[in-house]
C-alpha positions as a Markdown table, in Angstrom:
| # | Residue | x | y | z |
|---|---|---|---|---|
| 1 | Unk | 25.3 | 57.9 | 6.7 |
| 2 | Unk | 24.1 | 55.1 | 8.4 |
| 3 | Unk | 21.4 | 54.4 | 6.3 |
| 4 | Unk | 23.3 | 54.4 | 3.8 |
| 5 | Unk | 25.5 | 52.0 | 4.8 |
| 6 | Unk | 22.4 | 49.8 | 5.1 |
| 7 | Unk | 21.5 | 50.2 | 2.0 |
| 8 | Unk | 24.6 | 48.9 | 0.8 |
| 9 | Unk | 24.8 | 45.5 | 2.4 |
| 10 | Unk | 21.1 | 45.3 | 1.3 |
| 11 | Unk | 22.3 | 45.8 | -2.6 |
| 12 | Unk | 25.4 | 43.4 | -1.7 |
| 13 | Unk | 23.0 | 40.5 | 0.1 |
| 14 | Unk | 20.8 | 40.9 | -2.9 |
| 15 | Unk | 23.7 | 40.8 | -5.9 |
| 16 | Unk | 24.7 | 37.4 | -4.0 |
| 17 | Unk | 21.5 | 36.3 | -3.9 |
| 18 | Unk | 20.4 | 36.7 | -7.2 |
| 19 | Unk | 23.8 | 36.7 | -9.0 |
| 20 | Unk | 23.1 | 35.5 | -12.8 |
| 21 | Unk | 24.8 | 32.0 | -13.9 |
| 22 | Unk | 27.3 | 32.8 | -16.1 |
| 23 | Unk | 25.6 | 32.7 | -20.0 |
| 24 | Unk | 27.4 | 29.9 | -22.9 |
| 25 | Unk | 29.7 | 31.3 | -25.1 |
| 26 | Unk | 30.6 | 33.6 | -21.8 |
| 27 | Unk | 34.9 | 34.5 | -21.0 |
| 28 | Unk | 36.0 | 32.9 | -18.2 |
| 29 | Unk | 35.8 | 35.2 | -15.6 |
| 30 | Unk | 38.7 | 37.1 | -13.0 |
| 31 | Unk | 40.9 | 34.4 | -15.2 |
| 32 | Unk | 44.1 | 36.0 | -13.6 |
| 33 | Unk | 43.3 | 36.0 | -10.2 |
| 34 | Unk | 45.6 | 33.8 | -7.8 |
| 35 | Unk | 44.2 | 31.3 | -5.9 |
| 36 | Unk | 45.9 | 29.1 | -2.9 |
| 37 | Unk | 46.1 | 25.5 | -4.3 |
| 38 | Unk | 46.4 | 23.0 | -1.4 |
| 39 | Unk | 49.8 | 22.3 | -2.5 |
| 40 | Unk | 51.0 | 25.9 | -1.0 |
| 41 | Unk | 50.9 | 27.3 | -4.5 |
| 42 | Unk | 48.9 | 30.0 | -5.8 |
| 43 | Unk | 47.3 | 29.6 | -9.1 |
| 44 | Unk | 45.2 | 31.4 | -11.3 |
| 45 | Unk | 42.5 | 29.8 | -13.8 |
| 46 | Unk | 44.4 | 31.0 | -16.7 |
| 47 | Unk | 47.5 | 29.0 | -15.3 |
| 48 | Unk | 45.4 | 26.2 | -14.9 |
| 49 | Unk | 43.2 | 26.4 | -18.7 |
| 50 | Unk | 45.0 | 24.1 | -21.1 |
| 51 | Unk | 45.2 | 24.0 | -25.1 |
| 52 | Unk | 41.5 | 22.8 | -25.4 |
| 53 | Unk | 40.5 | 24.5 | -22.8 |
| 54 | Unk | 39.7 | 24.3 | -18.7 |
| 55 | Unk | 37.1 | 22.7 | -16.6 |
| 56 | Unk | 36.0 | 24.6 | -13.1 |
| 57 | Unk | 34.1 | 22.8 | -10.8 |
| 58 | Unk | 33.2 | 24.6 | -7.5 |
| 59 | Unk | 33.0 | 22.0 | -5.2 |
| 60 | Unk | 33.4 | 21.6 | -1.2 |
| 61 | Unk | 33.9 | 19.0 | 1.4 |
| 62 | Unk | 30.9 | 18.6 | 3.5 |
| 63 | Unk | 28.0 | 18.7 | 1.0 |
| 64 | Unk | 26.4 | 15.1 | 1.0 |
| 65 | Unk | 25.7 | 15.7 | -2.7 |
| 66 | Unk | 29.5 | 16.1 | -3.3 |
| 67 | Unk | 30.8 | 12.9 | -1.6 |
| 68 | Unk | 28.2 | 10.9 | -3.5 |
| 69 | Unk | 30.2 | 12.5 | -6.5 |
| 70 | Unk | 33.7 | 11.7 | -5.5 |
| 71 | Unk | 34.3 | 9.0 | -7.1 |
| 72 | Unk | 33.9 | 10.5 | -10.7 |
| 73 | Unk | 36.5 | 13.2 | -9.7 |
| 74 | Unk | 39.6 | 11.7 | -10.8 |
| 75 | Unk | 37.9 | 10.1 | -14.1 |
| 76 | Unk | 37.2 | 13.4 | -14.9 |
| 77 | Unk | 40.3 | 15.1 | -14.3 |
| 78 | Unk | 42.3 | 12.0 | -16.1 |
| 79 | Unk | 39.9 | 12.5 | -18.9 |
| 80 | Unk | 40.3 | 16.1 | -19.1 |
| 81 | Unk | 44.1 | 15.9 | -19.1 |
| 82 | Unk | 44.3 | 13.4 | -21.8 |
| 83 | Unk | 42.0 | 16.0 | -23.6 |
| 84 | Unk | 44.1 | 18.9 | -23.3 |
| 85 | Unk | 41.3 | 20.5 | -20.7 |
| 86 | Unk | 42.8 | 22.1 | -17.9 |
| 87 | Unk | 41.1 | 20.5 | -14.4 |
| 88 | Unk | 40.5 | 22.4 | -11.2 |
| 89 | Unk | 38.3 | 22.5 | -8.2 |
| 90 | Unk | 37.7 | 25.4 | -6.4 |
| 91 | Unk | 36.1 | 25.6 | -2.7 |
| 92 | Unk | 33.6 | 28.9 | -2.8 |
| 93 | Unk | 32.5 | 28.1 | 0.5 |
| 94 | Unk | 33.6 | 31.2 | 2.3 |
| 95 | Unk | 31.6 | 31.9 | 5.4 |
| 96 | Unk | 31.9 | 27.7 | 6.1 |
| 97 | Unk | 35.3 | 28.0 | 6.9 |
| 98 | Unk | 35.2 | 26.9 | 10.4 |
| 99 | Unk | 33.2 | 24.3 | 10.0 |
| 100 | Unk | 34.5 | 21.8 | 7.7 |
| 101 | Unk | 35.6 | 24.1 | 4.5 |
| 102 | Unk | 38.9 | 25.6 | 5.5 |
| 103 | Unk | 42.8 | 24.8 | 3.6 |
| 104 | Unk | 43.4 | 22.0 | 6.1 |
| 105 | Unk | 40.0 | 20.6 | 5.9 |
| 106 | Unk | 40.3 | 20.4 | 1.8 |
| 107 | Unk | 43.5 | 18.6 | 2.5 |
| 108 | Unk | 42.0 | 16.2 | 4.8 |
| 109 | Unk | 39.5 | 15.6 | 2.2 |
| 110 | Unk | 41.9 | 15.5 | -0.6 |
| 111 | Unk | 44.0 | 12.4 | 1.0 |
| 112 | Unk | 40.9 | 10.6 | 1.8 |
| 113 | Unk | 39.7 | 10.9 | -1.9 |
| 114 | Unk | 43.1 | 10.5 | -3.4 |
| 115 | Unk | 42.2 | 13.6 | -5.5 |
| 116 | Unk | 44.9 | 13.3 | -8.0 |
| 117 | Unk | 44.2 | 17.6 | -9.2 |
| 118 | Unk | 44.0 | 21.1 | -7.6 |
| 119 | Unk | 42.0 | 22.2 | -5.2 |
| 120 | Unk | 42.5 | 26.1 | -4.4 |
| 121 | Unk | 40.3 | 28.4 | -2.5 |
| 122 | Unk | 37.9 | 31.1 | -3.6 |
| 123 | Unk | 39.1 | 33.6 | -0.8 |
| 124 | Unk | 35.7 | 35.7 | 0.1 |
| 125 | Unk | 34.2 | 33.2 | -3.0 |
| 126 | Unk | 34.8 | 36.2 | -5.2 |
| 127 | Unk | 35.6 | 33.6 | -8.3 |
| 128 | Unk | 32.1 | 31.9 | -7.7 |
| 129 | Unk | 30.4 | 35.3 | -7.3 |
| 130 | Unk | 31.7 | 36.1 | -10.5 |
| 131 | Unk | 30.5 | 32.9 | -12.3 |
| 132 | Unk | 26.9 | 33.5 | -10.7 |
| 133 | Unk | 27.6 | 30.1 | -9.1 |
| 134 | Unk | 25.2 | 28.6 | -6.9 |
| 135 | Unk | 25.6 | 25.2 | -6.2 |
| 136 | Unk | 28.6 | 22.4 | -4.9 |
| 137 | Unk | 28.8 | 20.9 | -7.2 |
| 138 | Unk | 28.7 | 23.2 | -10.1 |
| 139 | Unk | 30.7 | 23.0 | -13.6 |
| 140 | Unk | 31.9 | 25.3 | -16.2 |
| 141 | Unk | 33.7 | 23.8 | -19.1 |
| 142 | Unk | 35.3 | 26.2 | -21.6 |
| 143 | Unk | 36.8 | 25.8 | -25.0 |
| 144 | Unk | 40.2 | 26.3 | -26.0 |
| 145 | Unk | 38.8 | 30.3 | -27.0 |
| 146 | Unk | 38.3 | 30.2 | -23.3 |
| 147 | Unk | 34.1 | 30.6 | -24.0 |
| 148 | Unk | 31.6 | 28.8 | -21.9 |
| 149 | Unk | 30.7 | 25.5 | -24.0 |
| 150 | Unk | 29.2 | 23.6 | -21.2 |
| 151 | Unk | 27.7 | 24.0 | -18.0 |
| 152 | Unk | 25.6 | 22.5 | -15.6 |
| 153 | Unk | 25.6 | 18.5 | -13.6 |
| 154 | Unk | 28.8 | 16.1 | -14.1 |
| 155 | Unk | 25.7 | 12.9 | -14.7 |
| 156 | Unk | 22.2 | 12.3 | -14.2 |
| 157 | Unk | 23.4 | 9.6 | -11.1 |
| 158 | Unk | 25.0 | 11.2 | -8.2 |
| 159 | Unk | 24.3 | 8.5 | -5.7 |
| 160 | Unk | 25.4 | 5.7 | -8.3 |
| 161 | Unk | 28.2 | 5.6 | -10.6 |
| 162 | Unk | 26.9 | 2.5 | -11.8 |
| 163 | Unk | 23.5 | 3.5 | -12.7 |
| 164 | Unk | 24.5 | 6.3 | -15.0 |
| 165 | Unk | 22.8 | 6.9 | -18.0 |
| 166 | Unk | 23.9 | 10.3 | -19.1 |
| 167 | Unk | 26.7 | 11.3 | -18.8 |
| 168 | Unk | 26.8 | 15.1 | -19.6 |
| 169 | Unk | 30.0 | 16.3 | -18.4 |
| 170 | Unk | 32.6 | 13.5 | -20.2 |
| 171 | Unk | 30.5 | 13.5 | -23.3 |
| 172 | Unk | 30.9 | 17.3 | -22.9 |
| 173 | Unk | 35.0 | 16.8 | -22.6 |
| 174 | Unk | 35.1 | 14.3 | -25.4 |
| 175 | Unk | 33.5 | 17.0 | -27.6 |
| 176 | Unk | 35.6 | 20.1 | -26.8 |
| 177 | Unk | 39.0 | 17.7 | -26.7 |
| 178 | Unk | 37.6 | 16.5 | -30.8 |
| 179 | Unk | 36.4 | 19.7 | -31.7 |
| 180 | Unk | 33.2 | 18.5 | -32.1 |
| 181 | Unk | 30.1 | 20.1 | -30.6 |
| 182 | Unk | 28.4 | 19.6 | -27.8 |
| 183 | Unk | 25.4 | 17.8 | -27.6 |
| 184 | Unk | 24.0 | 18.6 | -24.3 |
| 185 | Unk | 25.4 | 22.5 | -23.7 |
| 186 | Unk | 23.6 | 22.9 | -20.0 |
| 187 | Unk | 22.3 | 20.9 | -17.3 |
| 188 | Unk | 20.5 | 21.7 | -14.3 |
| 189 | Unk | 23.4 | 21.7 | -11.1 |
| 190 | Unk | 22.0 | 19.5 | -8.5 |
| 191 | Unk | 23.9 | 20.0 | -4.9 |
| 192 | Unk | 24.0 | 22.2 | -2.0 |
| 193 | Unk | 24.4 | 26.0 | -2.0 |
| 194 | Unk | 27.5 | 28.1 | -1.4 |
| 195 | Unk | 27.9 | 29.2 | 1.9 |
| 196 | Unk | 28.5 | 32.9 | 0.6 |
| 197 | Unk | 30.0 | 35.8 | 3.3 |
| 198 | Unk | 27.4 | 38.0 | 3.7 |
C-alpha cells in the first residue's frame, strides 16, 4: 500500500516535471473552469475569450523577469481589447503562496502596476499544468476557433522596452484581430519557473 502510494507521487512529480507545452492549433484547455479574479469575481477562460479570440499569460509577482516586463502589460491588454482578443493573466504559482504570490500579494502588485485587466489564480496551478506551462512569463494566444495560433515570449527585450526589435506577441495580436496569419507562430518563453505543488 505504501509503496504504492509512492509510486504515485513519483508519476505525479514526474507529469509536472515533464508536462508537454501545449502544441499550435491546440483547444484551450479546462476553458470552463472558474478562477478568483482579484476583483472578488470568479472567472473562467471561456468568460474571458472574446470574438477574435483570448490571450493567457501566466505570470506572477516576484519573478525579476516579469517586472522587467510590466510595462508592456497594459499595451498589450489595450491592444488586445481593441482587437476583439480577450486579455488575462493568471498566477500558477501555487506552492509560492506565502511568499510573495498569494490574492493580496497580486493586488498589491496590481495597484503598483496600474494593471488595467484580470488577474485570477490558478488554485493548485491546475490551468498551467494543463497548458504544459513552464515559465512566468508564458503566453498562449488563441484565435477566435479558440486554437493555439501563437505561443511563446511577449518581445525579444525584457529589460528594455525601448530596445525592442521584435515584437512577437503584438505582431501576433495584429494578425489574429485582421485575420491574417501569423508570421512568427512560437517563441522560446524566457522567465522563471512555476513554483508547482508537489
Amino acid at each position: 500500500m505504501r509503496m504504492t502510494k509512492i509510486i504515485s507521487i513519483l508519476s505525479l512529480s514526474l507529469s509536472i516535471s515533464f508536462a508537454e507545452d501545449l502544441l499550435l492549433g491546440s483547444d484551450i484547455p479546462l476553458s470552463d473552469v472558474k478562477m478568483k479574479d482579484i476583483s472578488g469575481k470568479t472567472v473562467s477562460l471561456n468568460d474571458v475569450k472574446m470574438e477574435n479570440g483570448l490571450l493567457v499569460n501566466f505570470t506572477c509577482n516576484t519573478c525579476p523577469w516579469v517586472i522587467r516586463w510590466q510595462d508592456r502589460y497594459n499595451d498589450l491588454a489595450k491592444l488586445s481589447s481593441e482587437n476583439k482578443i480577450g486579455f488575462i493573466a493568471v498566477n500558477p504559482n501555487a506552492a509560492a503562496r506565502d511568499r510573495g504570490e498569494n490574492m493580496k500579494d497580486m493586488k498589491k502588485f496590481t495597484k503598483k502596476y496600474d494593471h488595467e485587466f484580470l488577474y485570477a489564480l490558478d488554485k493548485d496551478a491546475k490551468l498551467a499544468k494543463a497548458f504544459g506551462a513552464k515559465y512566468t512569463p508564458q503566453i498562449y494566444l488563441f484565435d477566435g476557433a479558440g486554437k493555439l495560433v501563437y505561443k511563446g515570449a511577449i518581445d525579444d527585450n525584457a529589460a528594455k522596452k525601448k530596445k525592442v526589435k521584435k515584437h512577437f506577441l503584438m505582431d501576433a495580436i495584429k494578425a489574429v484581430g485582421g485575420g491574417k496569419e501569423i508570421v512568427l507562430a512560437e517563441t522560446k518563453a524566457f522567465g522563471c519557473s512555476i513554483k508547482y505543488p508537489k
